[in-house]
Structure formats: C-alpha cells, structure tokens
C-alpha positions in Angstrom: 225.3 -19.8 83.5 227.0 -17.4 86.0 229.2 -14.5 85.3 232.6 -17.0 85.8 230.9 -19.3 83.4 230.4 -16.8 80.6 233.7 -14.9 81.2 235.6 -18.1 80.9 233.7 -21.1 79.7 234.5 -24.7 80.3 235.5 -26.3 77.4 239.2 -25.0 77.5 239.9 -23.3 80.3 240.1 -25.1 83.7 237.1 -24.3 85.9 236.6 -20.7 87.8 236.3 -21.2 91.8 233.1 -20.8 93.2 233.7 -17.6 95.3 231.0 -14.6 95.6 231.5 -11.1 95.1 229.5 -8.3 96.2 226.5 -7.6 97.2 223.0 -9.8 96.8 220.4 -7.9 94.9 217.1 -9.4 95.0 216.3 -6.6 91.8 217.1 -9.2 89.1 213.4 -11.1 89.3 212.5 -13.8 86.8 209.2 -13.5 85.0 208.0 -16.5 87.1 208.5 -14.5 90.4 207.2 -11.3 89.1 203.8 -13.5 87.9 204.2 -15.0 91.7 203.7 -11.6 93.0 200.8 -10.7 90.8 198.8 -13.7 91.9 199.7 -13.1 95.4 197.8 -9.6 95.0 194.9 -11.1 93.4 194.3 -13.7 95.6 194.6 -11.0 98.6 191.6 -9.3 97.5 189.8 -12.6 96.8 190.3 -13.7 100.7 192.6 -16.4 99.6 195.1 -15.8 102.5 196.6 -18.7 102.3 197.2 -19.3 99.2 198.2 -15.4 98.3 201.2 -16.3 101.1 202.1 -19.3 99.3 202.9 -17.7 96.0 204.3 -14.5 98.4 206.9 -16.6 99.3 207.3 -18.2 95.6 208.2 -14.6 94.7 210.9 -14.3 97.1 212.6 -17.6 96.0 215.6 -17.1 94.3 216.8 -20.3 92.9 220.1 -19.9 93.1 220.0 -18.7 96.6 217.5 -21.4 97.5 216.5 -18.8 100.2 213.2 -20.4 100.7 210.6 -23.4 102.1 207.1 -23.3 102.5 204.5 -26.2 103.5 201.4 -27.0 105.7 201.1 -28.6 109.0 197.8 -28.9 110.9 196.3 -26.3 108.9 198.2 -24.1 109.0 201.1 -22.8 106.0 204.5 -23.0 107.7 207.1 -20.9 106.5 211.3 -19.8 106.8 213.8 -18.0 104.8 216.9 -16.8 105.4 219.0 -13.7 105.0 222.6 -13.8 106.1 223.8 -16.0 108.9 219.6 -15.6 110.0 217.5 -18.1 109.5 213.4 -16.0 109.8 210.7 -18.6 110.7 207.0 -18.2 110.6 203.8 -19.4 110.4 200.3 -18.1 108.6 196.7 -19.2 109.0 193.1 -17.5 108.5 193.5 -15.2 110.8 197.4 -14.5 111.4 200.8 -14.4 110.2 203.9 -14.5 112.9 207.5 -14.3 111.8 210.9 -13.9 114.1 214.3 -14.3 114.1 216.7 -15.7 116.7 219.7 -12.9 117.3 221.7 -14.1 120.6 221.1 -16.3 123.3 221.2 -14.2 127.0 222.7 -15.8 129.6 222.4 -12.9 132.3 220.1 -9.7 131.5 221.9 -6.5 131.8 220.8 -2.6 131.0 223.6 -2.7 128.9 222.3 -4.2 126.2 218.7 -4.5 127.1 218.4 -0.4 126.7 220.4 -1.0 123.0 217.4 -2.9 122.3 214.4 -0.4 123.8 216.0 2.1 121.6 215.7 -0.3 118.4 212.8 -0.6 118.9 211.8 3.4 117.9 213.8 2.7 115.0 211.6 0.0 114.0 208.2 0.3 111.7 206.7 -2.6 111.7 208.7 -5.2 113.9 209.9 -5.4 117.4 212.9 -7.0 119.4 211.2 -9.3 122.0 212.6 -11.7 124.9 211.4 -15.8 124.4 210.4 -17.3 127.0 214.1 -19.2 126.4 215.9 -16.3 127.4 216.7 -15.6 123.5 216.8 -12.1 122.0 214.3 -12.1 119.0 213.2 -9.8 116.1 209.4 -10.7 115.7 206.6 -9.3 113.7 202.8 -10.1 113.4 199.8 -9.2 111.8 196.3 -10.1 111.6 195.8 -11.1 108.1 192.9 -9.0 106.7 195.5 -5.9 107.1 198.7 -8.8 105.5 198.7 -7.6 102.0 201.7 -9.0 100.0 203.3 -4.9 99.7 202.9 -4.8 103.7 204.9 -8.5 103.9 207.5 -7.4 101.8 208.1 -4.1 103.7 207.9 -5.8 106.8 209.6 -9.4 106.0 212.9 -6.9 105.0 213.1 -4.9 107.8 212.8 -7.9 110.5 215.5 -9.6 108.4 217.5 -7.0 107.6 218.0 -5.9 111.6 218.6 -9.7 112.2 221.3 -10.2 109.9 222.8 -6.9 111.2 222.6 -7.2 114.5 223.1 -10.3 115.3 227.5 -10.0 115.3 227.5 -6.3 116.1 225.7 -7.3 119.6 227.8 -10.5 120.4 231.0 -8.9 119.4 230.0 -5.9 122.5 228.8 -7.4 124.8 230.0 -11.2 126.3 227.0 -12.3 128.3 225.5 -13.0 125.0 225.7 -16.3 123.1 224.8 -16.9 119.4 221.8 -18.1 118.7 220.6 -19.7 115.1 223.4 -19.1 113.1 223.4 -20.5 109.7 225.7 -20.4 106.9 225.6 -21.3 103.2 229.4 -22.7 102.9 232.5 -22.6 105.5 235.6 -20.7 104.2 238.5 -22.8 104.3 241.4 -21.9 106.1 243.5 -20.8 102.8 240.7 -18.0 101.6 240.5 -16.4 104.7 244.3 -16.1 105.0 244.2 -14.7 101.4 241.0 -12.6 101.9 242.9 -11.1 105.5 246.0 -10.6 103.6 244.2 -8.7 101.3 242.5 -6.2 103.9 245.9 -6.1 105.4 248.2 -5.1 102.9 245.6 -2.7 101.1 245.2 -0.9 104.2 248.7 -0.4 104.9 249.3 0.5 101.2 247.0 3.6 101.3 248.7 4.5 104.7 252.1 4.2 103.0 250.7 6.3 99.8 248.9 9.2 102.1 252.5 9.9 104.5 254.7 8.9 101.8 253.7 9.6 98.2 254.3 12.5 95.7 251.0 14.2 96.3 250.5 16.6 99.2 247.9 15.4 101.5 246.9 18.6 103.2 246.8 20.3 99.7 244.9 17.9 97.5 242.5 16.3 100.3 240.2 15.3 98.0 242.5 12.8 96.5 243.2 11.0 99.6 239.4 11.0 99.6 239.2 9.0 96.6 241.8 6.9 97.8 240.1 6.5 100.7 237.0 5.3 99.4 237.9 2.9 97.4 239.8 1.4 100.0 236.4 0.8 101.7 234.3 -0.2 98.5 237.0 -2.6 97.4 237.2 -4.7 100.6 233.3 -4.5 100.7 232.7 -5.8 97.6 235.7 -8.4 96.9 235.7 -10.0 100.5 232.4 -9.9 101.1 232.7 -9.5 105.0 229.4 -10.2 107.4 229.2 -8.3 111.0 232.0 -5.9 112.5 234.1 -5.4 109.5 231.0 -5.0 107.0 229.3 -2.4 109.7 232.8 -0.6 109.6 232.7 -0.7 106.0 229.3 1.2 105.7 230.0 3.7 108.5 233.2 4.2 106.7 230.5 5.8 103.6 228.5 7.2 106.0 230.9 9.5 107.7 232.5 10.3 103.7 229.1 11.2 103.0 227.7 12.9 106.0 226.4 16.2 106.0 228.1 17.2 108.9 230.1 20.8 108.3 233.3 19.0 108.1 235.7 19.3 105.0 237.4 17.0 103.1 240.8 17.0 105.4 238.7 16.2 108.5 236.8 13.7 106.8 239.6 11.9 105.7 241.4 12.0 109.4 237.7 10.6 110.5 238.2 7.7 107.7 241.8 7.2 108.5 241.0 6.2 112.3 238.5 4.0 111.0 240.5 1.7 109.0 242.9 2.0 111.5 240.6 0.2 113.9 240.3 -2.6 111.2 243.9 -3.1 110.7 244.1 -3.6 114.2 241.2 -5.9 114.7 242.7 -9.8 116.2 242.7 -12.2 112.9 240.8 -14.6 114.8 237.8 -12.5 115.2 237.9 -11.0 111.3 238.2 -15.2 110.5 234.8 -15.5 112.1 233.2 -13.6 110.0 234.5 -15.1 106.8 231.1 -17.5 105.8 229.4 -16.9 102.6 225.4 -17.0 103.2 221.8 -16.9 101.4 220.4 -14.0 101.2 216.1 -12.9 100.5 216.2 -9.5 100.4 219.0 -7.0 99.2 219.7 -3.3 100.5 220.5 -1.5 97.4 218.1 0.0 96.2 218.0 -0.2 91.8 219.7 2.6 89.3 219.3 2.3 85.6 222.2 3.0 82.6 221.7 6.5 82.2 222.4 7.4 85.8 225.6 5.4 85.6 226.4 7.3 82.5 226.0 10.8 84.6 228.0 9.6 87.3 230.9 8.2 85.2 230.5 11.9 83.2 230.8 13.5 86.7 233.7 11.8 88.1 236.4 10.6 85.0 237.5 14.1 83.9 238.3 14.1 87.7 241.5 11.7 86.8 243.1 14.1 83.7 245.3 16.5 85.8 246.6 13.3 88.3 247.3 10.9 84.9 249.3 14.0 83.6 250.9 14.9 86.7 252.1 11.5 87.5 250.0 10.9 90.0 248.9 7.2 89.1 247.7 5.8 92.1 245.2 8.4 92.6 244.5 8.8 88.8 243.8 4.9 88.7 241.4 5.2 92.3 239.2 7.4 90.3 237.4 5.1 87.9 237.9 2.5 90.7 235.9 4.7 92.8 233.4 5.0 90.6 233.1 1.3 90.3 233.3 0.4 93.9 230.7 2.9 94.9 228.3 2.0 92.2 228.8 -1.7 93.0 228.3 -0.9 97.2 225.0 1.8 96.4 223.2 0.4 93.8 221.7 -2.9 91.9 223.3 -2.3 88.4 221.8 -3.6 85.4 223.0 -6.9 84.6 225.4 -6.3 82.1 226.8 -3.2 83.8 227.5 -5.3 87.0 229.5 -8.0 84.6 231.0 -5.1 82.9 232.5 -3.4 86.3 232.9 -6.9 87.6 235.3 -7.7 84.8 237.3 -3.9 85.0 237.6 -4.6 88.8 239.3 -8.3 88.2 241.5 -6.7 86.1 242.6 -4.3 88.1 242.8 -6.5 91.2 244.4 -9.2 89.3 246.8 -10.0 92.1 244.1 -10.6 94.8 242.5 -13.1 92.1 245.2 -15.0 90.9 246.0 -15.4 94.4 242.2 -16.9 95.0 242.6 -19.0 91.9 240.7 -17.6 89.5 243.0 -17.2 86.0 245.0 -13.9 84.9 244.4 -11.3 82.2 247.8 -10.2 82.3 251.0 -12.5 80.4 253.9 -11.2 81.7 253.0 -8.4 83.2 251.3 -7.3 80.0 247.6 -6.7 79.0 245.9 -10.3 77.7 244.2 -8.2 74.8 242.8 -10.9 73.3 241.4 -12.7 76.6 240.0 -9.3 77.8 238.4 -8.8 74.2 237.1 -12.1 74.4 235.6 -11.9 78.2 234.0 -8.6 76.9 232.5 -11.1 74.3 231.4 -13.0 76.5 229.9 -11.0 78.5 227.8 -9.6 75.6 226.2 -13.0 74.7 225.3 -13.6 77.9 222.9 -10.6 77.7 222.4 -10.5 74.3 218.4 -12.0 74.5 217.7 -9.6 77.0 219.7 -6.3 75.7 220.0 -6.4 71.4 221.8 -3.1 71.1 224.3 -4.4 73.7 227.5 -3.8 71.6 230.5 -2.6 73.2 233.2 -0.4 70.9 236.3 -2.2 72.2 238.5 -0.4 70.1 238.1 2.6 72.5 240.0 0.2 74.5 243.9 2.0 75.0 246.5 -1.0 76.4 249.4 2.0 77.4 249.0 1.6 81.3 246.3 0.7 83.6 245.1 4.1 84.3 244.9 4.5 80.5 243.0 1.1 79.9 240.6 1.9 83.4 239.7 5.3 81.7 239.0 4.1 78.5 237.0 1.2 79.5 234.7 3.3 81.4 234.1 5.5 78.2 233.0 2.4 77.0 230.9 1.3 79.5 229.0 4.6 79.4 228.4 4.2 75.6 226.6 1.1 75.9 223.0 0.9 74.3 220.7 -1.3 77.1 217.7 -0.5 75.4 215.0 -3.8 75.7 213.7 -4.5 72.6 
C-alpha cells in the first residue's frame, strides 16, 4: 500500500489523490531485485551475456514505476527503459551492448549549441552526445561485452539517462532551432493542478519577498535567517511540485550557489538566491505549464543516508530555532525544522519510515497547498486534528512495523501550542526513533 494508503486508509475516509511528491529513489530494492543483481554477476563471469543482461534489467525494474521491458528479436536481447520524459533504448548480443537516448530533433546546425555539446562531452565518463543520421541529438553509449559487467552498466546506464532527462528541456528552452524529440510522460496534469501547483510557486515566492523587505527581523543583521528562509523556499517547491526541466534546474542551482564554496557570505549569498527566484516568478505560465508531467523514473540522484546521520543533522540545526521562537520571530523559527526536512528530502534517500515521517510533518505544515490539491486536512477549525495526526503517526508505524520492530514513536513529546511548537517537537521525535532491523 502506498504512503496515502497507510496514512489514511479506505474503508472510511474518501480516497487520497494520486499525486507524487518528491524525488524517485531507486535505494528502496526488493529482495527479488537485489537476488536479480546477484545472478546477473554470476552469470557475467560464467559468459552468460545474455542472460546476465536479462536479470540486469530485472534488477532495475521497479514495479510500481514499470520503468522497464526486455525481449528477443533475431537473436539478439532488445531492451528500453525510461527516466523522466526519456525514453533509453538498446540492444545486447554476444559481442555488444548499444544504448541511446533521443534529446531534440535539429532542424539547422548551429555552433551555438553544437559547442554546448563538444563541451558535454569532457564531462562525460562513459557516454557521448552523437548526431543520427536523422539529424537528432543523441546520448549514446556502447561496449563490447567481455568488458559489460553488470557494476559498469549501472554506472554507465545512469549517467546516459541522467544527462538525457536533464538536458533534454534545458537545451530546447535556449535555443529554438531545436525540436523535441522522444518525449514520453507517465500521466498529463490536468489543467486545475497546474493552476494550483503555479499558484503555489507564485504566492510562496512573493511571500518570502514580502517577509525579507517587510518583516520584524533585520535582513542585513540576521542574514542567515533569510538564508533558511531562503532555502526552504527552494526545497519546498522541489519536493511538493515536483517540477521537470527549467524550473527543477533552477531549483538545484538555487542549492548550489547556497552551498558553494565560493568566499561569499551569507548576505551575498542570499542577494545571489534572491535574483534567482526572481527569474522564476517571472518565468511566462505557459512555459512553467509545460513542464508540469509526472514521469517514470530507473535511476534516482540521491545518493542514500541512514537514521543516525539524520539524527546529527536535526541535533545541528533545531537549537538553531530557540532564540527566533522566543523572539517572536515565527516565520523564521518555523523555516528551521522545515529546512531541515526539505533539504534531507532534496539530498538524500531517507529510510522508509523517515521519508513517511517528514512526509507527514511537511503536509501538515503545508496543509493549505494540500487541501487545495484534494488531499484531506489535519487541522478542524484552524486547530490541530490530534487524534488524526496521532492516528496517521499510527499508521505510519504499521506500515513499517515487519521491516523496523523497535519502530515506536513517543507521541506524547508531541506539544499542540503553535506550529513552530508542534514542528520542533515532532522532530525530537523523529530523532528518537529506534530503526534497528531485527
């Protein structure tokens, strides 16, 4: 069952709509696909090509994604997967494997964009951006299959997709003598989403403007607080609308610059961060709409992070929030914990129940943004649902329960006064969680 299954059931609530968040992890194997993978090794060293590629690819299908197809045709094992709005065909016999991905579709060569590509190309380890003879821009990888082991593939297979998926929008949206070429998607946003998901982007934008030149807190003499509210700004949008091409590229320059180790403090960086978002709020709706599409997805980009580095970073950054909660400084008391949510959410693949845990905190907290996409409210009134948030905590738990025994979270650290309150305190018990296998 999902995450919106076990936070909310069927039998007496009405049902949950069917709307992603955040990023795809391929981290979260099943025992089938990790058994996949060890045959694929041993039939590698037995010579059993072939047949090693076959249950290569039955590691990388996700069943829920159904990311995958294999099959044989004049002897030889056909193959194509997809990762984003990319669809990555192949083929493998005895003495080969080939794989590439369609980008854009050229209609007149230019330096322009021909040199973007030449430059790609030193970036690259082990694919290449090619022309077809159809005048289409391609990533494309190969190798001779004595030297195709299954770690090589999987190295190889991400990178070639990864680049595709990336680059496919950020080169049509600069330059117009390209056309799109390939494009699939996993399910159309209607209309009303992507008016809610803009509106969202929109108003949360202008609100941190309206906070940093208007609010209580002196921007020049607290910078780091604008920082934080910067921040989550960018891993909120990431993570609950999900964007493809410009505006996700924007997102993770966004954490780039924040992070960079570039001599600049935090002031600068935030006047860096500022003009950034600024470009997004000023980016046409129609183009942002184009890049509303949900999609399948092989391989993920963060990389994993188990329950006791969560616990050092949510030791490292909540004390942060004490002096703005007493200060009155909500906002930027409250983007604290969300900051640490968003940024573990955009950076890493979370154990399971950590991910449903900050999933829940951030509906909460966003509660607006979901009632608006359907989804129901744990607020009556304007007051905390105790009960419903106890019982989606519940929830939560037996969901994992086969896989985590000692999962057991102490709800009654849970303090109801005010949202920074409750944010705080459900972090504390986050961090106290026991994910110990057994």
């Amino acid at each position: 069952m999902n995450l919106f299954g076990r936070l909310f059931g069927t039998n007496d609530l009405p049902q949950q709509p069917a709307i992603r968040f955040g990023r795809f992890t391929d981290n979260y194997r099943t025992a089938v696909q990790e058994e996949a993978f060890d045959a694929a090794v041993r039939d590698f060293h037995k010579g059993k090509y072939l047949a090693a590629y076959v249950s290569f690819f039955n590691y990388l299908l996700d069943e829920e994604e159904q990311n995958v197809q294999v099959w044989e045709e004049k002897s030889e094992l056909r193959f194509e997967f997809f990762q984003g709005s990319k669809k990555i065909t192949g083929f493998a016999n005895e003495k080969k494997l080939f794989a590439q991905a369609k980008i854009a579709r050229v209609r007149t060569l230019q330096s322009s964009f021909m040199r973007r590509l030449l430059d790609g190309n030193f970036e690259l380890k082990y694919s290449r951006y090619a022309l077809t003879p159809a005048n289409e821009i391609a990533i494309v990888f190969d190798t001779y299959t004595t030297d195709g082991s299954p770690y090589k593939l999987y190295a190889a297979l991400k990178e070639l997709a990864a680049h595709a998926d990336k680059h496919d929008d950020l080169l049509l949206d600069e330059f117009e003598s390209l056309d799109v070429a390939d494009f699939h998607v996993r399910r159309e946003l209607p209309d009303w989403e992507k008016e809610v998901k803009h509106g969202y982007i929109q108003h949360e934008i202008e609100a941190v403007f309206q906070e940093i030149d208007s609010g209580k807190i002196n921007p020049d003499q607290y910078p780091v607080a604008i920082t934080y509210l910067l921040l989550l700004l960018c891993y909120k949008l990431d993570y609950l609308t999900k964007p493809e091409g410009y505006l996700m590229e924007a997102l993770e320059r966004i954490h780039r610059l924040a992070f960079a180790q570039d001599g600049k403090n935090a002031a600068q960086k935030n006047g860096l961060l500022r003009k950034e978002f600024q470009k997004i709020l000023e980016r046409p709706k129609e183009k942002l709409f184009k890049e509303m599409y949900e999609v399948s997805t092989t391989f993920g980009i963060t990389g994993p992070i188990d329950h006791s580095k969560l616990a050092i970073l949510i030791d490292q950054e909540l004390p942060n929030m004490k002096w703005y909660h007493e200060h009155g400084h909500e906002k930027i008391a409250l983007a604290i914990p969300g900051f640490i949510v968003g940024r573990s959410l955009f950076n890493f693949a979370l154990p399971k129940p950590d991910k449903d845990f900050f999933h829940l905190l951030t509906q909460i907290m966003e509660d607006g943004y979901f009632r608006e996409l359907g989804f129901n409210s744990f607020f009556e009134n304007g007051v905390f649902d105790e009960k419903g948030i106890r019982q989606a905590i519940r929830q939560i738990v037996d969901g994992h329960k086969h896989s985590y025994p000692r999962l057991e979270p102490d709800v009654k650290k849970l303090v109801f006064q005010s949202m920074p309150a409750f944010a705080e305190s459900y972090l504390w018990m986050v961090r106290g969680l026991d994910l110990a296998k057994v």
